[in-house]
ROMARLUM-454454 format. One record per residue: residue number from 1; x, y, z of N, C-alpha, C in turn. Coordinates in Angstrom, 3 decimals. Layout:
BEGIN
vexkol_n.c1_n.c2_n.c3_ca.c1_ca.c2_ca.c3_c.c1_c.c2_c.c3
NUM_X_Y_Z_X_Y_Z_X_Y_Z
...
% end
This chain:
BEGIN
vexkol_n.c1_n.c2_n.c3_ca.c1_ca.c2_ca.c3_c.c1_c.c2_c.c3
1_0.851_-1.195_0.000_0.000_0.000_0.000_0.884_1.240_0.000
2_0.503_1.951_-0.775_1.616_3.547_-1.281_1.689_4.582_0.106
3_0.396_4.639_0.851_0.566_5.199_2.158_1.227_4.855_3.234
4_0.863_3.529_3.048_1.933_2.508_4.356_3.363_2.706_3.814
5_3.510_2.606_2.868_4.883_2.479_2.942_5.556_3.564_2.986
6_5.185_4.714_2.470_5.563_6.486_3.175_5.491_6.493_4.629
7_4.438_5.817_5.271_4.473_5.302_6.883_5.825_5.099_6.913
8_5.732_3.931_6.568_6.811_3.064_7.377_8.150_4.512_6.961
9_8.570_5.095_5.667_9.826_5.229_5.905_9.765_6.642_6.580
10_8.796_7.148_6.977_8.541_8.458_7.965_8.907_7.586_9.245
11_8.477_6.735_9.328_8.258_6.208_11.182_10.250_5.447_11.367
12_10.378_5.031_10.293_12.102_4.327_10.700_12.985_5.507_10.356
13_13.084_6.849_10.017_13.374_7.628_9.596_13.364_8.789_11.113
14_12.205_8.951_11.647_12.855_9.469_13.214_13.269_8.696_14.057
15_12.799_7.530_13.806_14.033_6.267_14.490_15.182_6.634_14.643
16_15.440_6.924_13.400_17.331_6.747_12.877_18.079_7.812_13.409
17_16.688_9.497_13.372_17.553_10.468_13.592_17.424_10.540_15.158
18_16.124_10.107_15.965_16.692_9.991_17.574_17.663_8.990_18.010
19_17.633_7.930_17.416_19.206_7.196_17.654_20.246_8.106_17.246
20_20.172_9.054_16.177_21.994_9.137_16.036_21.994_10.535_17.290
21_20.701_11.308_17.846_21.094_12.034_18.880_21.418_11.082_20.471
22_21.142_10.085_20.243_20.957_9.460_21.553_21.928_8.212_21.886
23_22.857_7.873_20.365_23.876_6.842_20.487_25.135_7.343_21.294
24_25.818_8.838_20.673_26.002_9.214_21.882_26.484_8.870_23.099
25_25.499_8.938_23.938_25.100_8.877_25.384_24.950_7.068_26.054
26_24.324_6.482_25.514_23.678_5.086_25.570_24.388_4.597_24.854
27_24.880_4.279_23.658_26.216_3.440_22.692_25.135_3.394_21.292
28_25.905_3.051_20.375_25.235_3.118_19.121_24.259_1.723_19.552
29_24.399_0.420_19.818_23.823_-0.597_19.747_23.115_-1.017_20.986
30_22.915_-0.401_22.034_22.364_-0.455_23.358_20.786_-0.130_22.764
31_20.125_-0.978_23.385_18.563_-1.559_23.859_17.951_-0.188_23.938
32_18.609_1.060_25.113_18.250_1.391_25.685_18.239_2.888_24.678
33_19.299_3.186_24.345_18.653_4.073_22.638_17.983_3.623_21.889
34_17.438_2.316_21.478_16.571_2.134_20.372_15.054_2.240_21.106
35_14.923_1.837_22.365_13.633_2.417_23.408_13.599_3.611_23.180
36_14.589_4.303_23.624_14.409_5.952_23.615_13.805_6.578_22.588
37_14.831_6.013_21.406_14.476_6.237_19.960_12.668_6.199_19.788
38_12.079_5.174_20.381_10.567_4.935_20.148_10.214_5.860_20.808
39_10.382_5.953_21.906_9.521_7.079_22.787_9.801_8.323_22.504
40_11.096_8.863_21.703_11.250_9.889_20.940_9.850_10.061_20.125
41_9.683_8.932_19.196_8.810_9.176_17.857_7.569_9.168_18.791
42_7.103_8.223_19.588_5.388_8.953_20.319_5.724_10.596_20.135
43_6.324_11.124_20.923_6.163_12.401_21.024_5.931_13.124_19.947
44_6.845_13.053_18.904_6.595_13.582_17.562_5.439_13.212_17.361
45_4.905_12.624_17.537_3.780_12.067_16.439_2.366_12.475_17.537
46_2.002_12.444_18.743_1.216_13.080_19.804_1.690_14.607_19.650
47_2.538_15.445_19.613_2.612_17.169_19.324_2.223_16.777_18.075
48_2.440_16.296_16.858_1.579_16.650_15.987_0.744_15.978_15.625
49_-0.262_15.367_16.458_-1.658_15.386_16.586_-2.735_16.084_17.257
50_-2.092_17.342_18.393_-2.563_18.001_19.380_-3.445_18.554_18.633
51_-3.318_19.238_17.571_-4.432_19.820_16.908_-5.516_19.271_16.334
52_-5.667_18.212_15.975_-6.381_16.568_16.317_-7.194_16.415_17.343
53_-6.468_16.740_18.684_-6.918_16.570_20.095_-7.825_17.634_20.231
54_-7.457_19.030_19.713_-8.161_19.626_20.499_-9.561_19.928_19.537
55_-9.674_19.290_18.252_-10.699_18.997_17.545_-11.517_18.086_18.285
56_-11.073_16.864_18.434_-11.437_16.223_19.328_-12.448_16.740_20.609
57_-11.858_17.432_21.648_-12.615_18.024_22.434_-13.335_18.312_22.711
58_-13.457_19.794_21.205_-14.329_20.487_21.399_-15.818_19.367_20.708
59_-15.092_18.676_19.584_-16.438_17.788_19.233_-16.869_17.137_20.792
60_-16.618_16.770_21.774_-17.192_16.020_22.873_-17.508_16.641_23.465
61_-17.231_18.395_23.131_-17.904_19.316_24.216_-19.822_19.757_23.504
62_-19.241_19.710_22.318_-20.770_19.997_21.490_-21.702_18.725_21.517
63_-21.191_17.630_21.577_-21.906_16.601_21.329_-22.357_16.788_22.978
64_-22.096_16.748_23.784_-22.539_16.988_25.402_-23.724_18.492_25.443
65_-23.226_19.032_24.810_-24.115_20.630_24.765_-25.734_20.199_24.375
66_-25.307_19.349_23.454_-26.174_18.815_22.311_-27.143_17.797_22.411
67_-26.662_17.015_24.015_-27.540_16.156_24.073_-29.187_16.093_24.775
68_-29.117_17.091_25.429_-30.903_17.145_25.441_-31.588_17.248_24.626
69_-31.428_18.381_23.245_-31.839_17.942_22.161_-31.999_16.849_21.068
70_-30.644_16.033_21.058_-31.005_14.699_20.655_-31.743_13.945_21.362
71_-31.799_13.772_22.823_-32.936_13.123_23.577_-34.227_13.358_23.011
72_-34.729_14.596_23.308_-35.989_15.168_23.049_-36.303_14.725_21.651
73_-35.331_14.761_20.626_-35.662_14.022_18.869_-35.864_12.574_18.971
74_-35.239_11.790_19.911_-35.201_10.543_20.053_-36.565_10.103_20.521
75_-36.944_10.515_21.550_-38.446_10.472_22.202_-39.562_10.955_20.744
76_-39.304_12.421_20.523_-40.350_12.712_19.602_-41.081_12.042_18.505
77_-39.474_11.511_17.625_-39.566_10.471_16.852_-39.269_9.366_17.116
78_-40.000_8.691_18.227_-39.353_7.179_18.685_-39.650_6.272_17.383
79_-40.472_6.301_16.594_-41.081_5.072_15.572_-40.289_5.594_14.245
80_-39.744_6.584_14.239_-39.103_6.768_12.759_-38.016_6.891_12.639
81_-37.397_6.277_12.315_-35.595_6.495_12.198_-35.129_7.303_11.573
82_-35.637_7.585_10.515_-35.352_8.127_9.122_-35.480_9.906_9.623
83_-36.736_9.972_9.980_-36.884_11.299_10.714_-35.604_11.476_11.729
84_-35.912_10.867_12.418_-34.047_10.894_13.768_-32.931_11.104_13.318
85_-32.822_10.487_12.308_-31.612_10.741_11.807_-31.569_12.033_10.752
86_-32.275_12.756_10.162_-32.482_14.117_9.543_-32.883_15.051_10.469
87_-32.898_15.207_11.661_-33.459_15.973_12.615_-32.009_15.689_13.226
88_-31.192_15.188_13.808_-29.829_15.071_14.229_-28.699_15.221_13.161
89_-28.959_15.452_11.982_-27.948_16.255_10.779_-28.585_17.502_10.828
90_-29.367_17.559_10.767_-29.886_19.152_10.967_-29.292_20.070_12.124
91_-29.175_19.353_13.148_-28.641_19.708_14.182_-26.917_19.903_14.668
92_-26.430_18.598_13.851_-24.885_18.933_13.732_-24.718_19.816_12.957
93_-25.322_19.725_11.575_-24.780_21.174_10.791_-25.528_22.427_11.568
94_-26.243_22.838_11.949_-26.296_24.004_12.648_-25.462_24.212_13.981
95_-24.702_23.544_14.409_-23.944_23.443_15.637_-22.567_23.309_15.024
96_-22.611_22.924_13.888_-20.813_22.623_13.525_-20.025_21.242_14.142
97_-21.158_20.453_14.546_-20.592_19.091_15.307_-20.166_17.923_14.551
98_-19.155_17.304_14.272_-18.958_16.271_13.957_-18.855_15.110_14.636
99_-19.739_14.375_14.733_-19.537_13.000_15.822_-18.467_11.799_15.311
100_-17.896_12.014_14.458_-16.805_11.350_14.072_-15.675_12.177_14.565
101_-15.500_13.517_14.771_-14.759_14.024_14.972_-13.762_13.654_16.681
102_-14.328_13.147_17.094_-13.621_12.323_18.270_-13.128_10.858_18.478
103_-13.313_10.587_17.283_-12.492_9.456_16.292_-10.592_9.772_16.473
104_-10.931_11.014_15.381_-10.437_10.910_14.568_-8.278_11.080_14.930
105_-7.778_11.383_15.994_-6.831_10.897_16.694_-6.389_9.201_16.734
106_-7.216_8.694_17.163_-7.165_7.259_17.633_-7.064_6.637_15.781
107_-8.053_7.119_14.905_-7.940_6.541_14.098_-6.730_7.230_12.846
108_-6.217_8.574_13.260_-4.759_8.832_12.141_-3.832_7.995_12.813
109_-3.621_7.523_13.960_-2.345_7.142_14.935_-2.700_5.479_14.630
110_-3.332_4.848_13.960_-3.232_3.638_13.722_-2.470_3.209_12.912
111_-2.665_3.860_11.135_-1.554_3.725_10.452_-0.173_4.028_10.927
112_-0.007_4.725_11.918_1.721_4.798_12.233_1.764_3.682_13.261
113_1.336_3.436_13.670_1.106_2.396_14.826_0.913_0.779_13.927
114_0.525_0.438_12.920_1.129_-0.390_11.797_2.272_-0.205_11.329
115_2.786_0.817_10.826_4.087_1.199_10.219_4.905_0.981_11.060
116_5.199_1.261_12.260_5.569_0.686_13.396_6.116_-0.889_13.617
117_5.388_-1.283_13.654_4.762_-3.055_14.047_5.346_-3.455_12.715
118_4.953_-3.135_11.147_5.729_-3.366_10.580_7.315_-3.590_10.243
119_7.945_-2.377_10.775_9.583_-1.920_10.773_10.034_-2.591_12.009
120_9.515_-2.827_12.889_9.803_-3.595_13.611_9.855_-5.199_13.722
121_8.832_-5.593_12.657_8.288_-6.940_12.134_9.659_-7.629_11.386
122_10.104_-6.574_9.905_10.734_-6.489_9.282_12.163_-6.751_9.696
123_12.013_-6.319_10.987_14.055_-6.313_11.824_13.886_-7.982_12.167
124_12.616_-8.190_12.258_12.955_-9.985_13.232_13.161_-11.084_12.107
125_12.305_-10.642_10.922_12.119_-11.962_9.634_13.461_-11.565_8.576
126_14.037_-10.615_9.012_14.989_-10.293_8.155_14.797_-9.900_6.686
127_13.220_-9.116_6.667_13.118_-8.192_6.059_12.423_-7.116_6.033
128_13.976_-5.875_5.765_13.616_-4.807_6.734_12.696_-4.050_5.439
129_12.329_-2.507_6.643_11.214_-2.014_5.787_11.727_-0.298_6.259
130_11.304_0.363_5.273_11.318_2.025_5.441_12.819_1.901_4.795
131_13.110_3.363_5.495_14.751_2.990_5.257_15.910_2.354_5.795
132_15.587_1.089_6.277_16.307_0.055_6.488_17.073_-0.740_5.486
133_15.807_-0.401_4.452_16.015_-1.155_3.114_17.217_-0.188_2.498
134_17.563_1.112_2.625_18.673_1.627_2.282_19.880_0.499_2.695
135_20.795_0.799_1.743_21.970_0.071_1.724_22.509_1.082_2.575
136_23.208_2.473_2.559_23.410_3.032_3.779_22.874_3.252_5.019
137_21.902_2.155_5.411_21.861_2.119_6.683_21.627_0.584_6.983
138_22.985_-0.086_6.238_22.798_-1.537_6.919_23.342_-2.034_7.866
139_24.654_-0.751_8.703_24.576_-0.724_9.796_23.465_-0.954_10.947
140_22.764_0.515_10.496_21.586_0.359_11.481_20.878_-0.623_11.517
141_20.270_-1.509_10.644_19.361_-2.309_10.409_19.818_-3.235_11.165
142_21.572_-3.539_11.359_22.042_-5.143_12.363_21.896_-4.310_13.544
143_22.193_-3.156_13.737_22.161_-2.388_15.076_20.773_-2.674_15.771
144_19.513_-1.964_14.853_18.424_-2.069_15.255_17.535_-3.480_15.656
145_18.390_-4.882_14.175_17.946_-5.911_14.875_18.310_-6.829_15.537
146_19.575_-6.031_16.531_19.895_-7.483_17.897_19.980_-6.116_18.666
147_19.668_-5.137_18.987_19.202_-4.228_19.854_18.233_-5.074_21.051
148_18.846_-4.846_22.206_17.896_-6.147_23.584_17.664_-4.731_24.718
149_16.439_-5.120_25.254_16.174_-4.224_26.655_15.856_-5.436_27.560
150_16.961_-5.602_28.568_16.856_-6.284_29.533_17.336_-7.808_29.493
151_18.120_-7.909_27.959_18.448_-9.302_27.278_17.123_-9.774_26.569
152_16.178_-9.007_25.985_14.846_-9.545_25.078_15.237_-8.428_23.839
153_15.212_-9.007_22.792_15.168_-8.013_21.203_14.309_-7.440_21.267
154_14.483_-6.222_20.993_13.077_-5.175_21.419_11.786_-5.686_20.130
155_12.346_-6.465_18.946_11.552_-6.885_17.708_10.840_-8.270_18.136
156_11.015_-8.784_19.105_10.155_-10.357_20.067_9.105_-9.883_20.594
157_8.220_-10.734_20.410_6.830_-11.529_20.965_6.658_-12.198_21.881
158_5.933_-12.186_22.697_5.612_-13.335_23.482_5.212_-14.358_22.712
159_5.102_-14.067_21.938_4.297_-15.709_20.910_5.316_-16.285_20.373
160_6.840_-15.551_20.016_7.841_-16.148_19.258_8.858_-15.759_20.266
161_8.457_-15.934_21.646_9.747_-15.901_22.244_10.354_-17.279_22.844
162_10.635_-18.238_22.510_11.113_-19.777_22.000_12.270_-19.287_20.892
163_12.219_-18.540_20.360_13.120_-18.125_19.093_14.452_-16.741_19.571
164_13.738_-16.714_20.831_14.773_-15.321_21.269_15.799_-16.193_22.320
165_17.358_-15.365_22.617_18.116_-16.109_23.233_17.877_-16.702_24.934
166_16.545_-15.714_25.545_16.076_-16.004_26.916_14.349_-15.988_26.465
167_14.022_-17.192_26.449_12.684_-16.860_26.154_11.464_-17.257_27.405
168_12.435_-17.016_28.899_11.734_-16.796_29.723_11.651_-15.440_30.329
169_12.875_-14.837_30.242_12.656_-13.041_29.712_11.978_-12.192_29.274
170_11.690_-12.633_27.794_11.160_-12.117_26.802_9.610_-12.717_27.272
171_8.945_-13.195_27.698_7.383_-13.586_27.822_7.604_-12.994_29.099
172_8.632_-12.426_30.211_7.954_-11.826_31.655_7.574_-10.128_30.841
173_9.045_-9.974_30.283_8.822_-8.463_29.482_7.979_-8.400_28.909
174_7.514_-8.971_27.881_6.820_-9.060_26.979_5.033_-9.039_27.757
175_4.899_-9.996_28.802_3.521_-9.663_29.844_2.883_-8.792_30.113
176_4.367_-8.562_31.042_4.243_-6.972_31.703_3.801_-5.635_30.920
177_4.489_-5.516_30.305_4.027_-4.993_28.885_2.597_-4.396_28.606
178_2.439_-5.621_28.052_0.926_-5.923_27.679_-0.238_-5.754_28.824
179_0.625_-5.941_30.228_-0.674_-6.215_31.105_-0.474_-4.283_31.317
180_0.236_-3.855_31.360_0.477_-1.892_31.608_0.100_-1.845_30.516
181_0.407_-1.956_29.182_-0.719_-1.289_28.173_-2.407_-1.451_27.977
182_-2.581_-2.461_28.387_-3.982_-2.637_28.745_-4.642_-1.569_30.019
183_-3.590_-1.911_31.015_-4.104_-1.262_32.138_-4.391_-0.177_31.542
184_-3.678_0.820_31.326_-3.494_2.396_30.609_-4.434_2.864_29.836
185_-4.831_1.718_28.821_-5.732_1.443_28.272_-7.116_1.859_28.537
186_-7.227_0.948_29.595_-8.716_1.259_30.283_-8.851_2.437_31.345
187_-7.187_2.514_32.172_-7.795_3.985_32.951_-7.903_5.506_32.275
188_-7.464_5.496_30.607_-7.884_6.607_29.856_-9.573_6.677_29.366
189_-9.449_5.150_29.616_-11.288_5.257_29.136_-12.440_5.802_29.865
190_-12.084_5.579_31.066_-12.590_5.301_32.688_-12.007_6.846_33.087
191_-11.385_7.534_32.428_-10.858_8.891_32.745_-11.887_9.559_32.255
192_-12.167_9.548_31.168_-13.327_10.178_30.602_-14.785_9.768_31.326
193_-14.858_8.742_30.983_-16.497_8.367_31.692_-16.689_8.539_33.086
194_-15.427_9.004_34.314_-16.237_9.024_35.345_-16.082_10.582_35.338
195_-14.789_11.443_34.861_-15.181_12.700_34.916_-15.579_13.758_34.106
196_-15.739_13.454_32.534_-15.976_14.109_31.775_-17.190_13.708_30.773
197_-18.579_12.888_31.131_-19.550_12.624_30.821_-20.410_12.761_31.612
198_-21.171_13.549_31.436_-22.830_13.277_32.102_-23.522_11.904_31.837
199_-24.229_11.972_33.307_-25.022_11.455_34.124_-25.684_10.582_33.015
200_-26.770_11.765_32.486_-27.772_11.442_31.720_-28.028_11.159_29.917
201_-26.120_11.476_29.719_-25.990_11.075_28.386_-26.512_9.836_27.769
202_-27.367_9.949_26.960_-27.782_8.827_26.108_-26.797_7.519_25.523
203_-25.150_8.319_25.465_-24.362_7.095_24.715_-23.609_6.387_25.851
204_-23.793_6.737_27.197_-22.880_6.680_28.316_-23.440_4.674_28.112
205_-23.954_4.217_28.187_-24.132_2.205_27.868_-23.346_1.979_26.792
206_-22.928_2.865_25.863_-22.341_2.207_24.702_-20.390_2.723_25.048
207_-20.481_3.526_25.328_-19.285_4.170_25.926_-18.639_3.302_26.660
208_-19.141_2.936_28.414_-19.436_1.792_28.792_-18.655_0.338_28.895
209_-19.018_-0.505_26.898_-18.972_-1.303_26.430_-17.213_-1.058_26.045
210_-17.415_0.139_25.509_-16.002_0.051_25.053_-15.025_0.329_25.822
211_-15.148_0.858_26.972_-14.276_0.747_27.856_-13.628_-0.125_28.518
212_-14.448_-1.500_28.136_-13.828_-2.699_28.820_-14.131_-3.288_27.400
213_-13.981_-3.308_25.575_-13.974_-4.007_25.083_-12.447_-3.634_24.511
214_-12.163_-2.309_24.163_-10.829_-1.458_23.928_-9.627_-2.322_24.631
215_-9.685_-2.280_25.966_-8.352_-2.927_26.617_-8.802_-4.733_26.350
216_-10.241_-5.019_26.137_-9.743_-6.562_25.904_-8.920_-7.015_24.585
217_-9.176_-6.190_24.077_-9.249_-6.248_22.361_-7.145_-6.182_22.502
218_-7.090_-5.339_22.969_-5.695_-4.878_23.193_-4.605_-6.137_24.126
219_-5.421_-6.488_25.035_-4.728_-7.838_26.069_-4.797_-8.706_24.623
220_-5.524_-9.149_24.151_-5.491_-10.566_23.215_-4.538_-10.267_22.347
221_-4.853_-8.932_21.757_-3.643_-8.529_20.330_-2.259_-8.552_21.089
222_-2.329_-8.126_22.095_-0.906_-7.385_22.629_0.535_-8.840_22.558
223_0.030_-9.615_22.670_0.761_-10.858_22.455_1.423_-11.561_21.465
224_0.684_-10.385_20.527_1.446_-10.639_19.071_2.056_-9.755_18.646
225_2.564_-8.267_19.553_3.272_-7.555_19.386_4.508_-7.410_19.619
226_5.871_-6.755_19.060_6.589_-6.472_19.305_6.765_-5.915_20.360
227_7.917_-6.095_21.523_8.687_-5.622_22.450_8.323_-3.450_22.159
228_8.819_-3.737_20.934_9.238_-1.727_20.773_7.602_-1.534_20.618
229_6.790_-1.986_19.922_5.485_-1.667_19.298_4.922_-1.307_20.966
230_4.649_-2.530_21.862_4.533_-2.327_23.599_4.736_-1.077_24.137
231_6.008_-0.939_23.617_6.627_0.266_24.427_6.091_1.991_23.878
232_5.683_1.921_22.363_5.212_2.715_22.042_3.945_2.903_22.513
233_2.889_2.035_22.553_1.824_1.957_22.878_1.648_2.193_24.419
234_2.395_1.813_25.273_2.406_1.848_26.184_2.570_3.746_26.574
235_3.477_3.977_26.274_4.237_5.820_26.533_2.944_6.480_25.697
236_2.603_6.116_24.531_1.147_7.042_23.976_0.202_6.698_25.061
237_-0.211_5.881_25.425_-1.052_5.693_26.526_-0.874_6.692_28.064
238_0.290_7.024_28.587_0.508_7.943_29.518_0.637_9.153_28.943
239_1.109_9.497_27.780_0.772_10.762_27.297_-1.095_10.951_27.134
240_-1.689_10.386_26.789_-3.136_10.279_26.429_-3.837_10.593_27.544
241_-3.278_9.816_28.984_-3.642_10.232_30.207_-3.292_11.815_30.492
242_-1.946_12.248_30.552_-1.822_13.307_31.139_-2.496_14.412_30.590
243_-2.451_14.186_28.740_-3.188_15.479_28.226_-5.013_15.622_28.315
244_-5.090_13.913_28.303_-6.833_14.203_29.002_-6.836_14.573_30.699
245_-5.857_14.737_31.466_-6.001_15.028_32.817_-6.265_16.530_32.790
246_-5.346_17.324_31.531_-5.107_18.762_31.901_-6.363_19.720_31.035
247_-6.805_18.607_30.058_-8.190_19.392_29.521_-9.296_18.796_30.262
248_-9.507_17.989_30.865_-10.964_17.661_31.767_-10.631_18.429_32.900
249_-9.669_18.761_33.290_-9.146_19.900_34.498_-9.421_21.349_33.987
250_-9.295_21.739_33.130_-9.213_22.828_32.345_-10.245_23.524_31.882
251_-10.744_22.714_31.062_-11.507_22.482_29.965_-12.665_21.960_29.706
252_-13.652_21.609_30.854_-14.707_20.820_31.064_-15.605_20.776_30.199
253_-16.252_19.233_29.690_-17.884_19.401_28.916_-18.753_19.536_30.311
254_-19.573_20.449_30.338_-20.940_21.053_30.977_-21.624_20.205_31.249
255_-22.256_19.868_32.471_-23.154_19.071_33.032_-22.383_17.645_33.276
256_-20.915_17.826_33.791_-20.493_16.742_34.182_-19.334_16.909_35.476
257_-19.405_15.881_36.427_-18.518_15.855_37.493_-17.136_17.180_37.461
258_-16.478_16.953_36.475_-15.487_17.807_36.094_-15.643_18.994_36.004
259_-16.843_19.290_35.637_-17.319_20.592_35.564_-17.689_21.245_36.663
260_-18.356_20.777_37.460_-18.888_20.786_38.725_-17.430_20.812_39.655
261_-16.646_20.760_39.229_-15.405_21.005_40.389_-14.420_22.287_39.673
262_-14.712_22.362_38.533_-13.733_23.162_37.396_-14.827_25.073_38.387
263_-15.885_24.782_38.222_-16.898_25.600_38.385_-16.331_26.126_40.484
264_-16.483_24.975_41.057_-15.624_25.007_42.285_-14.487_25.664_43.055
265_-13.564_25.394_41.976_-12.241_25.993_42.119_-12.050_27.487_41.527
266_-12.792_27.530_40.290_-13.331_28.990_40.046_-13.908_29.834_41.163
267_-15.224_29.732_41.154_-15.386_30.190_42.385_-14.685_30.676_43.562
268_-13.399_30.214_44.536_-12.661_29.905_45.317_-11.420_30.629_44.898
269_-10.988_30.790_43.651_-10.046_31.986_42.816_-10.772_33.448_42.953
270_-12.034_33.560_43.077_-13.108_34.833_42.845_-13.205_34.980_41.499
271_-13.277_34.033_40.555_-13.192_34.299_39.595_-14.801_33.962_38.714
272_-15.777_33.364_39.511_-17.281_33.131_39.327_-17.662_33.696_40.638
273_-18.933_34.499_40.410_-19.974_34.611_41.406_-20.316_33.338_41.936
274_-20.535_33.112_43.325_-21.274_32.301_43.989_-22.838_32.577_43.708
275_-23.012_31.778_43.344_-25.169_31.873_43.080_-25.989_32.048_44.525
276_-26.170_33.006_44.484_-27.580_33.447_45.560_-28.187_32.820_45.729
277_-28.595_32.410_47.174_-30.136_32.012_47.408_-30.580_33.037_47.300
278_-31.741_32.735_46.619_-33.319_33.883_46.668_-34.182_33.795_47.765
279_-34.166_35.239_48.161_-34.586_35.671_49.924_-36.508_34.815_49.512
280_-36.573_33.892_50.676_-37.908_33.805_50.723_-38.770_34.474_50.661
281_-39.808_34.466_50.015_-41.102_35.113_49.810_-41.675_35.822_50.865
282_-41.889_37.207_51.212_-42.482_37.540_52.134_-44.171_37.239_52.651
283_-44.223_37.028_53.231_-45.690_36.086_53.723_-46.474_36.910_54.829
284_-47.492_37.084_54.523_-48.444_37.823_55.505_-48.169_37.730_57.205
285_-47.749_38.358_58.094_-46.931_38.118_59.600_-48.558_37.321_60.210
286_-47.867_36.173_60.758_-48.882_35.189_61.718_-49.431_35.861_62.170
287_-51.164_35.804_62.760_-51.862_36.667_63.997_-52.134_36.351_64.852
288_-51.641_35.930_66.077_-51.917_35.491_67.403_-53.399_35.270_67.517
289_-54.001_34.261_67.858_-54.977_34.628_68.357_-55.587_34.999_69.898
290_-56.090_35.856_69.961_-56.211_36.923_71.540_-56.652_36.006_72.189
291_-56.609_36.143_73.345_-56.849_35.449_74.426_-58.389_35.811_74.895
292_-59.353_35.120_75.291_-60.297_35.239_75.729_-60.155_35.620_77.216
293_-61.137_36.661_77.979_-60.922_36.227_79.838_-61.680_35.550_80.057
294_-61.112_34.488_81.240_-61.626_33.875_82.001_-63.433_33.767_81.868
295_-63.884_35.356_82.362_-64.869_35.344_83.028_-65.934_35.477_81.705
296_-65.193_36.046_80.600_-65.941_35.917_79.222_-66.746_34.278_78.816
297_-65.229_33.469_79.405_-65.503_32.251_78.894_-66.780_31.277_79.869
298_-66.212_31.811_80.763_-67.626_31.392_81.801_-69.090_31.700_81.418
299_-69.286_32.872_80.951_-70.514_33.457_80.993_-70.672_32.508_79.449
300_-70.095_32.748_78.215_-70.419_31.804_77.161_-70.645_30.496_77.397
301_-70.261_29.902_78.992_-70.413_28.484_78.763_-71.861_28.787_79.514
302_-72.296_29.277_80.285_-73.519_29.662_81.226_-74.534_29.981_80.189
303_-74.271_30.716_78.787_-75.602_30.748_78.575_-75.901_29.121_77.731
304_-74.708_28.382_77.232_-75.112_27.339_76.320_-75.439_26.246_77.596
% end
């Protein structure tokens, strides 16, 4: 495929140039620059998706703005679909909402996240990919494929680690791994749904689903991944956390937990009015009722 393979030689290509800043320091053939090297390229590749992200956002802030009105269409037109669904385009285009638009991060970062898995694939079967395949860098290519973190080839599997020189190593690394990228996994999901969704959102059951189908999906695959692929996935995953920590902190969708504390701490800066109680209604003053005397009450009981 003509895109993948511009992938791949974009993705082994900041490889090459954070290894040659980082050989250096760590040695040209150390484990521990060709890690770096990966967690170099997350970064590149998360700063330039931020603008991605913050598309992202704001689509989850409109789609939240937005949802009593889709309720109310949903109810109105419970028996017609056809209506529901032209009454909710009507509504994104007058709002400017794209509900794909909070996709769309997760789904540009896949193709590099193949390209990846690929060039990394490529170092173990002994055929390489991007510019590996350059003849001037067939250094790198033996560099990159007996490169070990911890005595495991950063290009091993738990599934093909029988084939690596410790392949009781390589399946603890290789676990661990997988069981922190999963984890990560699900507490970015679970980041969102307990503080940056309402209550009463309509998609919050389907949301939900994927919060625990995302990290299963990821535990089963993760076993057929590369050592470096892990490690990438893993570091995008704590970046994913911290930058959803500082916009649900920041940045709140309305009518949700986050907001309700964002609104809090405002307040407490002086930077929102505190909301008034409204002085109770003034009410006609109680009238005692007078006391009868004694001798009044006597004589009323004397004549009955």
């Amino acid at each position: 495929m003509f895109i993948l393979d511009w992938l791949r030689i974009a993705v082994s290509w900041v490889l090459v140039q954070f290894h040659a800043a980082l050989a250096p320091i760590f040695g040209t053939d150390s484990g521990i620059t060709w890690a770096l090297s990966i967690v170099g390229l997350v970064l590149v590749i998360r700063i330039a998706l931020i603008p991605l992200f913050v598309k992202q956002i704001r689509a989850q802030r409109n789609l939240q703005i937005i949802q009593p009105r889709m309720k109310e269409i949903q109810e109105k037109y419970a028996g017609d679909r056809e209506r529901q669904s032209q009454e909710m385009m009507k509504i994104y285009r007058e709002t400017g909402t794209n509900p794909l638009a909070s996709c769309l991060p997760i789904l540009l970062q896949s193709p590099i996240f193949f390209a990846l898995f690929s060039v990394l694939q490529g170092l173990s079967n002994g055929q390489p990919q991007g510019i590996f395949q350059w003849s001037k860098y067939a250094d790198l290519l033996h560099s990159a494929g007996t490169a070990s973190l911890f005595g495991v080839p950063l290009h091993s599997t738990f599934k093909d680690a029988g084939q690596t020189p410790s392949p009781a190593s390589t399946q603890v690394v290789a676990a661990l791994l997988v069981v922190l990228m999963t984890l990560t996994t699900f507490l970015t999901q679970r980041q969102l749904m307990v503080k940056n969704v309402a209550a009463d959102n309509p998609m919050v059951q389907q949301q939900k689903m994927m919060m625990y189908i995302f990290p299963f999906m990821f535990a089963i695959g993760g076993f057929g991944f590369p050592i470096g692929v892990l490690i990438y996935w893993l570091v995008s995953n704590i970046w994913t956390m911290g930058q959803q920590f500082w916009v649900i902190r920041n940045s709140p969708a309305p009518g949700t937990p986050a907001y309700d504390a964002w609104e809090a701490r405002q307040r407490a800066k002086g930077k929102l009015e505190t909301p008034q109680t409204p002085p109770p209604s003034e009410a006609a003053p109680r009238v005692q009722p007078k006391r009868t005397p004694r001798n009044k009450r006597k004589g009323d009981t004397n004549k009955k």
